[in-house]
N, C-alpha and C positions, 0 to 999 in steps of 0.2 A: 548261493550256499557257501559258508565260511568253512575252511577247512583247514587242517595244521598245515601250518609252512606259509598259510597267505599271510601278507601286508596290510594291515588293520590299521582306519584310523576311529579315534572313538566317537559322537556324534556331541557335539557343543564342549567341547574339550580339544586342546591342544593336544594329543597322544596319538602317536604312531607307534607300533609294533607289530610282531612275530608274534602270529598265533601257534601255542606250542599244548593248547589242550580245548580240546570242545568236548560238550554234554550236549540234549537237549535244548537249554535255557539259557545256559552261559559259555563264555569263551573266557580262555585264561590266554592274556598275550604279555610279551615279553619285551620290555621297551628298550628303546637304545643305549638308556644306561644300569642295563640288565637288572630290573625291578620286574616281577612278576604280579600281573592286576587279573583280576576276575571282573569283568563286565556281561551284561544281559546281553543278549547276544541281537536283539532289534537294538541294541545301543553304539553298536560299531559296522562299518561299511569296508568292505574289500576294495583295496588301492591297487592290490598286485596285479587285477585282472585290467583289460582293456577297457573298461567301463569308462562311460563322462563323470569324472570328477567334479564337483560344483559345490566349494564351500561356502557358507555364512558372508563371507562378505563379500566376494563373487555372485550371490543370491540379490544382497541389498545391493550395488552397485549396478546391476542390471535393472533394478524396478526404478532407481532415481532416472536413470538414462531414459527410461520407457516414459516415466510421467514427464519428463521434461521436454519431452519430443512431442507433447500435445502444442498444440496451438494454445498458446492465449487469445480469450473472444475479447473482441473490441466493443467496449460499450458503445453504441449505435443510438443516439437521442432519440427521441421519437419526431416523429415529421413535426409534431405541434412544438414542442420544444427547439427545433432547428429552427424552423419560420418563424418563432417569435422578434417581435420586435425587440431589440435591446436598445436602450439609447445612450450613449456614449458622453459624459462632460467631461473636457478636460476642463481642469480647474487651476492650470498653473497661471499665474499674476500676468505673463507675457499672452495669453490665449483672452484674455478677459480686457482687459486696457489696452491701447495703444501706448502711453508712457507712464511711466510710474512716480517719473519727477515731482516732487514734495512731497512721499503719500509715506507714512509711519508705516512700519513691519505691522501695528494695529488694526490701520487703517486697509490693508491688502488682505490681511488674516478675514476683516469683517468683511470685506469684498467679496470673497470664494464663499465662507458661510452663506452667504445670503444667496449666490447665485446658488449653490446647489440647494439651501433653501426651496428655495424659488422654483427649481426645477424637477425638484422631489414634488411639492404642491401640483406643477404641472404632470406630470405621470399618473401620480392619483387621480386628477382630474379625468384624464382622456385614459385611465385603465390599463396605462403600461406599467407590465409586472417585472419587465428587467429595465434595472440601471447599472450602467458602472460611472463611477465618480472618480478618473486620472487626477490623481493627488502628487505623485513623486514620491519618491523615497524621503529625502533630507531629513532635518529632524524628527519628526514626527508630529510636528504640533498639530498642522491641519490636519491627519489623519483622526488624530486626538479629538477636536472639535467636531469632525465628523461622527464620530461612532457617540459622543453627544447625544446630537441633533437627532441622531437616526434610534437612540434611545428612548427620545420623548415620542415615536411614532409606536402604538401599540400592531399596528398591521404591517410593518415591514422590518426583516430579517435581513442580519449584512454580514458579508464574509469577506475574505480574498479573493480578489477577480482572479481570473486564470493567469497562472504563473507566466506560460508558454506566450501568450499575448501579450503580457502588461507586464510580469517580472512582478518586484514588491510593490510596486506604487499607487494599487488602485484597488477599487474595494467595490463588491459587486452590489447593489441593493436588491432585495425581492419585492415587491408589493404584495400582501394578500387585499384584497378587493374588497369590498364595502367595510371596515372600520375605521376609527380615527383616529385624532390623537390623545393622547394621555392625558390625565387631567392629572396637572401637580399638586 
């Protein structure tokens, strides 16, 4: 119950005062730099009394605390997706030749094409739906020539392999299962 002489503040408003008149409805209070307001009287809250005070943003600062204090759920694969087979090509020039002695930056380029070629054909064959293909970072080109190759395939989708294991250098394949390749 608000009554003259209490400490009013107004409710979504910065105002504190001395209530110096009440009616029914409204409250007339008198603020610090002695202005007289009339406000409804469900519109202002008693500060003078021993009440829990709890303003606006005291309110919101305590719900971001609350939501923040949940757990975040860990995405959990499903058992078919963790037991999948994935197979793994590294494709840098040192993994695929023993020396590279006379061979043209052309000749090395067409080397990795072909073997992931070759090994994307193999996956199709025997129905493995993950690949990643270890590229390296460096310029880009073979990445380049890969997302090609992996273009003329209407049944497989290619992304960035997982950062956390590979970082930028390698590029995951999907296979979806019985289609083929593109007719240019």
């Amino acid at each position: 119950m608000i009554q003259i002489g209490d400490i009013v503040e107004v409710i979504d408003e910065t105002l504190q005062g001395k209530v110096i008149q009440v009616d029914k409805t409204n409250c007339t209070l008198q603020t610090e730099d002695g202005f007289s307001l009339k406000f409804p009287i469900n519109q202002v809250v008693n500060v003078s009394s021993d009440e829990i005070r709890v303003n606006y943003q005291d309110s919101l600062q305590a719900i971001k605390e609350k939501e923040t204090k949940h757990r975040r759920r860990r995405i959990v694969p499903k058992s078919k997706e963790k037991n999948q087979v994935r197979l793994e090509i590294d494709l840098h020039i040192g993994q695929l030749i023993d020396s590279m002695h006379n061979m043209t930056n052309y000749d090395m380029l067409t080397l990795q094409i072909e073997t992931a070629r070759k090994q994307l054909e193999f996956a199709i064959a025997n129905r493995i739906q993950r690949i990643v293909f270890i590229h390296g970072v460096g310029e880009g080109v073979l990445r380049t020539e890969l997302e090609y190759l992996f273009g003329r395939y209407e049944n497989v989708t290619f992304y960035d392999a997982e950062y956390s294991k590979y970082g930028f250098g390698a590029t995951e394949v999907y296979i979806y299962q019985s289609k083929t390749l593109k007719e240019d």
